[in-house]
N, C-alpha and C positions, 0 to 999 in steps of 0.2 A: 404629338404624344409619344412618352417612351414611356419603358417598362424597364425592368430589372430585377432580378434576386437578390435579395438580400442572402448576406451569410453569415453569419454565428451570430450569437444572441448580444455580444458587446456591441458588433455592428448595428444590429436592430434596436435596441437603445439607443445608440448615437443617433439612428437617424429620424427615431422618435424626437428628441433632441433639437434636431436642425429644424425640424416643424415646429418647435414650439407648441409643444404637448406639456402641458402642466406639470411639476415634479409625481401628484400624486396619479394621472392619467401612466403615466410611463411604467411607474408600478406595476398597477394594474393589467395594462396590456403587454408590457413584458412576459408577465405569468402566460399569456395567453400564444406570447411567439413563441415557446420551449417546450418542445415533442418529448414527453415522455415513453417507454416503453419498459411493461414488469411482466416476467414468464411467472405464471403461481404454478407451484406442483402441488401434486396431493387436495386439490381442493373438494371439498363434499360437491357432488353433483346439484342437489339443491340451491347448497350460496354461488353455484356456477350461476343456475339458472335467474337469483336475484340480483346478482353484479352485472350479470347481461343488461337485464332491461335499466338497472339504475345509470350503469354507461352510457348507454344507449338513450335517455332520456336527458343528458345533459351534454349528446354531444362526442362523447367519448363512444371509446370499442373495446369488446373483450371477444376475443376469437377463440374459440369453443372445437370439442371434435364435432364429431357428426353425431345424432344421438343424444347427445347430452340433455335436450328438453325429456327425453322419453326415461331417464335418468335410469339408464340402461348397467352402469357402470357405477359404482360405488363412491369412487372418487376419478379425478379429471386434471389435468393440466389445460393451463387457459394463459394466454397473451391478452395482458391491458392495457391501452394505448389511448394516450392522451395527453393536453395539455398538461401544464406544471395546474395551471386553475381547477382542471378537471380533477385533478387527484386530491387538491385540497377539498374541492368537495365532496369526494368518494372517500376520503378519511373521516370526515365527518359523516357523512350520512352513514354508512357501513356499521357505524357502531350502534346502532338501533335494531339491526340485522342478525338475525339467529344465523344457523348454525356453520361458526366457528369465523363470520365476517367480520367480529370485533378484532379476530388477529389479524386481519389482512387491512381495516381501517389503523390500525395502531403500526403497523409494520409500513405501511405509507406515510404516515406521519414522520416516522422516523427518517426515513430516505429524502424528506420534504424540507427536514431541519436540519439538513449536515451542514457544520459550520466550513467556512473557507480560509485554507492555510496558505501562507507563501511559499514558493518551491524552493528549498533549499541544498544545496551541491554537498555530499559527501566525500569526501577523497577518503580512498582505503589506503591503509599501509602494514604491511606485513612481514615483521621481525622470526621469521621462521624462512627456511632455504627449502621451501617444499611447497611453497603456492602454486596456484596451478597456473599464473601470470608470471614469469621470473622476473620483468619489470618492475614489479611491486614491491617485489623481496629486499628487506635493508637492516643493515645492521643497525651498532646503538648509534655512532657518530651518521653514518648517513642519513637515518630516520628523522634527526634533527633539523638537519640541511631540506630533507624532504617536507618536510613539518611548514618551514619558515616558505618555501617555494609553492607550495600547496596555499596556504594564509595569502602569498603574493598574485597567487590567480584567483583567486576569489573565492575559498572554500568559507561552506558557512560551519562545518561539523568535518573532522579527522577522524577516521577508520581505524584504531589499531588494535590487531591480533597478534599471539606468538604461536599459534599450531595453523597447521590448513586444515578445512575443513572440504575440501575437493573430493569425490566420489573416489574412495576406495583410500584414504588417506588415512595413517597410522597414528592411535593414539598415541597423544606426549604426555610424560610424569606431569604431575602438578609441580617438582621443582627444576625442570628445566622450561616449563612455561614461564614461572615467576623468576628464572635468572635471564631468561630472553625479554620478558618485559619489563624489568625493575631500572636498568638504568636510562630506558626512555622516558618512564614515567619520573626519574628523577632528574633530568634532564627538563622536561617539560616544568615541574613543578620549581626548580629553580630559577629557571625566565620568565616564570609567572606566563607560560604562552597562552596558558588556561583563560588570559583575560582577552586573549584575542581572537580567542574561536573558543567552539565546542569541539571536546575531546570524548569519543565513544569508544568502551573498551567490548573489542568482540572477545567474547569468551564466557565459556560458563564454569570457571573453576573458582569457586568461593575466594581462595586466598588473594587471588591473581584479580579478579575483581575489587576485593575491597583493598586493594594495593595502589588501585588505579582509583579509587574513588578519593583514597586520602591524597591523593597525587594531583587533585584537583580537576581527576573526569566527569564528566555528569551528564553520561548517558552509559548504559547498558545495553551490548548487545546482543543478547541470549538467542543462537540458532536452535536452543531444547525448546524454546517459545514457553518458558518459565514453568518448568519440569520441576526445578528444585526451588522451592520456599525458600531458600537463605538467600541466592542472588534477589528476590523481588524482595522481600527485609531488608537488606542491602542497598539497596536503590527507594524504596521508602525513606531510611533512616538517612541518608547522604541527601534527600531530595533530589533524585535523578532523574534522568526519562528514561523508560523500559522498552525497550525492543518485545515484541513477542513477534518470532517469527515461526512458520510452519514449516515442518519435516517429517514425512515420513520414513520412519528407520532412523538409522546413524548413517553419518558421511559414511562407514566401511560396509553399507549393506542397500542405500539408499536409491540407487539408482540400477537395482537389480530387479527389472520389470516392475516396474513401480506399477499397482492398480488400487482403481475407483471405481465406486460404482458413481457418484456424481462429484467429481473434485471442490464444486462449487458450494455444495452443501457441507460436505465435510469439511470443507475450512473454515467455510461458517460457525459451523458447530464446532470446532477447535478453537477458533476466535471467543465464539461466546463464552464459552468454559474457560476460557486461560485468565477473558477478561472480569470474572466474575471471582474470580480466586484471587487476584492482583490487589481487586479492590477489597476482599475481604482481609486481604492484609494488607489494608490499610493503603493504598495509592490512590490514589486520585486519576479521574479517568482523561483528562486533558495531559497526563503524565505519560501515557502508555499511547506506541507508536507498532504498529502491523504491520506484517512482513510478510506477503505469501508463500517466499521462499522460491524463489526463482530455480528449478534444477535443486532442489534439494527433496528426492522423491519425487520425481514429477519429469512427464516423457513430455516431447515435443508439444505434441497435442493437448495435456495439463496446463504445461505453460503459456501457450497462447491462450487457449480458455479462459485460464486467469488474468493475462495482459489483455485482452479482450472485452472484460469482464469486470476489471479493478475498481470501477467506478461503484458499484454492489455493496464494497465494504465499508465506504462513508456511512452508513447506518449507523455504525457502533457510533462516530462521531471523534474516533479518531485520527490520527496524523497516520498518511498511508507511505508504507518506504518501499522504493522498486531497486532490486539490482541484479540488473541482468549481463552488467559491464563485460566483454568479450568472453560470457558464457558458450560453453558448448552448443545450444540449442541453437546458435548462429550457423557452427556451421554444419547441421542437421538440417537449415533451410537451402544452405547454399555452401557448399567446401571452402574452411577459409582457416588459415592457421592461427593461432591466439592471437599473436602481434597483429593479424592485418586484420580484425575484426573488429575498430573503432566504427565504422561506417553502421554495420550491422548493430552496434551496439545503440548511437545517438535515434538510431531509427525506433529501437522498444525504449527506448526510455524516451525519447518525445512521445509517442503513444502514450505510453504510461502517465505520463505529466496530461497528460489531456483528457484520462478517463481518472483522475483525483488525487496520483501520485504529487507526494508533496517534497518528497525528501528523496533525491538518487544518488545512491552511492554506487563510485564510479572511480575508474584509476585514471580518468584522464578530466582533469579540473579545468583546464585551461577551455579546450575543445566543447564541456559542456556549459561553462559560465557562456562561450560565445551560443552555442542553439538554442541553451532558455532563453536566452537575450530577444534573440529573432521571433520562437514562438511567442514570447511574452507581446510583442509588437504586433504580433498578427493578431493574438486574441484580444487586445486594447481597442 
């Protein structure tokens, strides 16, 4: 006799698989190998007290303070742990359950149905002499050579901006953003490069965006995380996909003690509002792609919270985008200068690809086609 651990859930399938377990048995107990785990804040002491014993009757756990039966306390924070099976039935059954368990059955459902995207490499490039990576910085003729070299290592999506948006960075006019980005984008749009990848224009300046959309980009990507109603009208009417990403402040104020009372909740609640305004004019929500905003408002400890955490925002059911590419926060963990921070870098963005990041935008293309390559094999 031997034994063994199985590891990740692709493995436990496959070797469901080598038994010859039926297609629909596999299903089944699939659900049954993948540990879930949900922190609820705020919850009325009471529906603490009927989620206990309903977990608890099937199997599942809700960890509770101390107290909580004697319902000491108004409201409660509780941990619920369980299989993926478990929670389908705690979604259902929950909804028969007074008070305030229909949100927490409906709030599981959600987390239950996030659909699955493929990871796809973002290369940034940045037509402005002020990034805070000088590597990335290119003029009109270089940004093309970069373009075509970027498409040769595997990028699925092209990054381009003309202002930086690096903590403490000075606004540019709107027409020295649109004379830094007009001959790329014209450049691009005369090789037709449009048809060999996806072109994402960062910026949130109306003219410079719809400059780039008639240029043949089709994606937007708004660090105001869709502030202004004309960029998402813009990317409606072009049929675009929409960045919304999170910032607290502006690049020239944003990283001046940045506070939270819970980062988690409040990007939530930023997420929900940007995404309910998008659709109200008119996007469609397979259109719009989330962005936590890595370092933009956010102290070391934000941002791991969130890179820790990323897998939370599948809920909306959106495409999630990470980019932490030789940010500062690297070397916050450990002293390291921009240039020598790839290492630190492929290490938050494989995390992040593992808690539901689908999209990394990154200035080093080559380096990451090869690491999703490896994790993709490991989790196969």
């Amino acid at each position: 006799m031997y034994l063994y651990k199985v590891g990740n859930i692709a493995d436990k399938k496959a070797a469901l698989e080598v038994l010859g377990v039926e297609s629909g048995g596999i299903s089944i107990m699939a659900k049954k190998m993948e540990l879930l785990t949900f922190y609820i804040k705020d919850l009325k002491t009471p529906a603490a007290n009927i989620l206990k014993q309903d977990a608890l009757s099937i199997g599942a756990e809700l960890a509770v303070p101390g107290g909580v039966i004697l319902c000491e306390k108004p409201l409660v924070d509780c941990i619920l742990v369980g299989t993926r099976k478990h929670m389908e039935i705690l979604s259902r059954k929950e909804l028969a359950q007074p008070f305030g368990l229909k949100a927490v059955a409906k709030a599981l459902k959600s987390f239950l149905a996030t659909p699955a995207f493929p990871t796809k490499i973002m290369g940034v490039i940045n037509a402005n002499d002020d990034s805070f990576f000088a590597q990335s910085r290119f003029q009109a003729e270089e940004a093309v050579a970069e373009i075509h070299r970027m498409i040769e290592e595997g990028a699925d999506i092209i990054d381009i901006g003309a202002i930086s948006s690096r903590p403490g960075a000075e606004p540019v006019s709107e027409p020295v953003e649109l004379e830094r980005i007009r001959p790329i984008c014209d450049a691009i749009a005369e090789a037709k490069l449009h048809e060999k990848v996806r072109f994402s224009i960062d910026s949130y300046t109306p003219s410079v965006v719809a400059y780039a959309l008639e240029s043949g980009f089709s994606l937007v990507n708004d660090i105001t995380g869709g502030s202004d109603d004309v960029l998402i009208e813009l990317a409606v009417n072009f049929d675009a996909k929409y960045c919304i990403m999170h910032m607290q402040g502006t690049p020239q104020t944003m990283q001046k003690d940045p506070q939270y009372e819970d980062v988690m909740v409040e990007v939530d609640a930023f997420f929900a509002e940007r995404i309910a305004k998008c659709e109200a004019l008119g996007m469609k929500r397979e259109d719009i792609i989330l962005d936590v905003g890595i370092g933009f408002g956010k102290s070391l400890e934000h941002n791991l919270i969130l890179l820790k955490n990323l897998a939370h925002f599948e809920h909306f059911g959106c495409e999630l985008l990470i980019g932490a590419s030789r940010k500062s926060m690297i070397d916050k963990i450990i002293p390291t200068l921009t240039e020598e921070r790839l290492p630190g870098t492929l290490a938050l963005h494989l995390k992040a690809v593992e808690n539901g990041a689908s999209i990394v935008r990154c200035h080093d293309v080559r380096e990451h086609r090869q690491a999703l390559a490896v994790l993709e094999a490991l989790q196969s």
